[in-house]
KOLMI-52560 format. One line per field, with one value per atom (N, C-alpha, C): residue in three letters; atom name; z, x, y. Coordinates in nm, 3 decimals. Each point is the difference from the previous one (the first is absolute). Last residue first. Layout:
residu	[ALA_...] $
atome	[CA_...] $
up	[Z_...] $
east	[X_...] $
north	[Y_...] $
% end
This chain:
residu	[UNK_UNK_UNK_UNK_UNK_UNK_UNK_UNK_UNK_UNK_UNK_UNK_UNK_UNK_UNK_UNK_UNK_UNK_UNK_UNK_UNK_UNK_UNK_UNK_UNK_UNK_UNK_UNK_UNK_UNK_UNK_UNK_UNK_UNK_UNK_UNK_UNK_UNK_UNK_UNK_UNK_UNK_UNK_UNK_UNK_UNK_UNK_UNK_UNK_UNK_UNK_UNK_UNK_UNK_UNK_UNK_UNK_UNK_UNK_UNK_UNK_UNK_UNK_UNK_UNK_UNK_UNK_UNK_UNK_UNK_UNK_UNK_UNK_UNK_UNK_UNK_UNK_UNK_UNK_UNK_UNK_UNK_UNK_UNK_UNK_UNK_UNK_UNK_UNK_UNK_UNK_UNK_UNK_UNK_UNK_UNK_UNK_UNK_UNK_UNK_UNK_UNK_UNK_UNK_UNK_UNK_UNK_UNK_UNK_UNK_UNK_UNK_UNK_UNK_UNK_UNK_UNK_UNK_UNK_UNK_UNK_UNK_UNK_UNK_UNK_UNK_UNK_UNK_UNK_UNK_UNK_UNK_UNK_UNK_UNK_UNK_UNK_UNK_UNK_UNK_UNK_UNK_UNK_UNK_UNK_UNK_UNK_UNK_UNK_UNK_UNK_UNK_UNK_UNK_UNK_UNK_UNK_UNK_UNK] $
atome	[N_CA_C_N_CA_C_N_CA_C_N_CA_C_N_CA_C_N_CA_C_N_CA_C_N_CA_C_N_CA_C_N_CA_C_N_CA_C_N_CA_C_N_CA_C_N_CA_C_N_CA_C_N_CA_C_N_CA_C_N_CA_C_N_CA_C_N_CA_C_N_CA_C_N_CA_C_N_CA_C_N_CA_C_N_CA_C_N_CA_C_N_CA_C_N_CA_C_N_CA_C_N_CA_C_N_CA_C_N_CA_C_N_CA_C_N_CA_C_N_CA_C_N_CA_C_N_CA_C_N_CA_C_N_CA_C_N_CA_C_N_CA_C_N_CA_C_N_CA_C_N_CA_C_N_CA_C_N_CA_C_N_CA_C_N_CA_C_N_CA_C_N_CA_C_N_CA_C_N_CA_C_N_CA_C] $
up	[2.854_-0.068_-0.003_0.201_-0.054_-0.084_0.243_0.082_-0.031_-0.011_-0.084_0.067_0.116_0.016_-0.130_0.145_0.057_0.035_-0.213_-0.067_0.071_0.239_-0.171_0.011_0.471_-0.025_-0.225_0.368_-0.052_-0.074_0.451_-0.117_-0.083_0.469_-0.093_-0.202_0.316_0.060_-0.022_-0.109_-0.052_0.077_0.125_-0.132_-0.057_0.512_-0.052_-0.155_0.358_-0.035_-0.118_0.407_-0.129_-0.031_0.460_-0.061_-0.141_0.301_-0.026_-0.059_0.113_0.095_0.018_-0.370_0.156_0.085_-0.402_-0.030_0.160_-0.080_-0.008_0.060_-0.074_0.162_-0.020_-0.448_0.094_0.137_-0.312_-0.015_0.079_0.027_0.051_-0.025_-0.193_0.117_0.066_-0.442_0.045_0.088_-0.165_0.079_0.021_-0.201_0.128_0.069_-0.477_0.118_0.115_-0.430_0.137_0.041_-0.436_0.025_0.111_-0.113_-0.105_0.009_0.292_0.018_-0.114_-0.029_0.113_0.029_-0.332_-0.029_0.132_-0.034_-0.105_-0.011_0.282_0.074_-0.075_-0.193_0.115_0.047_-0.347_-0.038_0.132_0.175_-0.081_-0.114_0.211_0.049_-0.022_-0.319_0.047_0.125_-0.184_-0.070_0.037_0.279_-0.037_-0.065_-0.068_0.141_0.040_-0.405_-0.015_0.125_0.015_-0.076_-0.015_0.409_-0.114_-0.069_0.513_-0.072_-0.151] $
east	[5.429_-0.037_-0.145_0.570_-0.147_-0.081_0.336_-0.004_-0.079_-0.029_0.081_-0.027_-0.164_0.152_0.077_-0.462_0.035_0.160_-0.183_-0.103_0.021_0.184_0.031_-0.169_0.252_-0.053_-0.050_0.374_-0.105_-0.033_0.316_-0.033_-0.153_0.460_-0.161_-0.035_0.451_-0.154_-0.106_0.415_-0.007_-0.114_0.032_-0.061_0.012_0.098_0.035_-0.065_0.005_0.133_0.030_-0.434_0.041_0.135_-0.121_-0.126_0.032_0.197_0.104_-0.133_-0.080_-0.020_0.071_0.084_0.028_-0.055_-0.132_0.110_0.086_-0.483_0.026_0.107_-0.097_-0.013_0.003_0.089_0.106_-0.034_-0.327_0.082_0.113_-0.373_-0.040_0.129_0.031_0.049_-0.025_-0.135_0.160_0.030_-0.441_0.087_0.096_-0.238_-0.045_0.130_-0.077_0.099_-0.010_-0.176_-0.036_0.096_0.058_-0.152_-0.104_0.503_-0.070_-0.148_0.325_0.017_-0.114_0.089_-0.077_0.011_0.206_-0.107_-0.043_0.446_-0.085_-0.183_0.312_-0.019_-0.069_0.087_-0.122_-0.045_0.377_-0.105_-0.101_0.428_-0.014_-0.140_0.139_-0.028_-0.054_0.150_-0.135_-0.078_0.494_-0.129_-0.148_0.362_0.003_-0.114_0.053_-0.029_-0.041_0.287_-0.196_-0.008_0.431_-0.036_-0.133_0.193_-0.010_-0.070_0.200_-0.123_0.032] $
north	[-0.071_-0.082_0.082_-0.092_0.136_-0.102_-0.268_0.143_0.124_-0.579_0.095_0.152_-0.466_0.030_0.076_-0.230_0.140_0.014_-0.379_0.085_0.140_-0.412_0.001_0.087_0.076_-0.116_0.030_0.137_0.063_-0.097_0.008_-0.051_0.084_0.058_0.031_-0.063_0.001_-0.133_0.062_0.255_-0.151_-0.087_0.437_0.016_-0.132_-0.054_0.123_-0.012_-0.358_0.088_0.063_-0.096_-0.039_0.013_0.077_-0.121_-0.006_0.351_-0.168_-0.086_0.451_-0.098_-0.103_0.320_0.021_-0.059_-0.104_-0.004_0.001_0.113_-0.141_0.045_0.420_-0.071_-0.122_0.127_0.046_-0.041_-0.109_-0.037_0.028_0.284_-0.137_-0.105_0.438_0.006_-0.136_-0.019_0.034_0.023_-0.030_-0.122_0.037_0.309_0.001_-0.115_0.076_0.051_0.019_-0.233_0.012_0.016_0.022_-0.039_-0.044_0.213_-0.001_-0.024_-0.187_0.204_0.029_-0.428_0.012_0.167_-0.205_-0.003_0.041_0.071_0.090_-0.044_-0.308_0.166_0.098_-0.426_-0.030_0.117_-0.002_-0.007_0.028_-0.084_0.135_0.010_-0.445_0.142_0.107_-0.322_0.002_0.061_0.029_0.068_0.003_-0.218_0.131_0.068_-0.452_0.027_0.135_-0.132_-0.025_0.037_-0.006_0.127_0.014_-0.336_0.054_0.150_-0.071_0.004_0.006] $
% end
């Protein structure tokens, strides 16, 4: 995984802990179903991709 890759991880997780944490567990039962692979297949769509606001 590049270094951008990484980051943008690590952003997705701060925004979503940040402005719906609820998903996070919804994300993990994805993950463990095998239906996604994991924080890299969540996208935040432009205007909600920052973490306070």
């Amino acid at each position: 995984m590049s270094e951008a890759e990484h980051a943008r991880i690590k952003k997705t997780v701060a925004v979503v802990k940040a402005k719906a944490p609820e998903l996070v567990a919804v994300i993990k039962d994805l993950h463990a179903l095998g239906m996604i692979d994991g924080w890299r297949s969540v996208t935040i769509t432009k205007g909600n991709d920052e973490p306070h606001q």
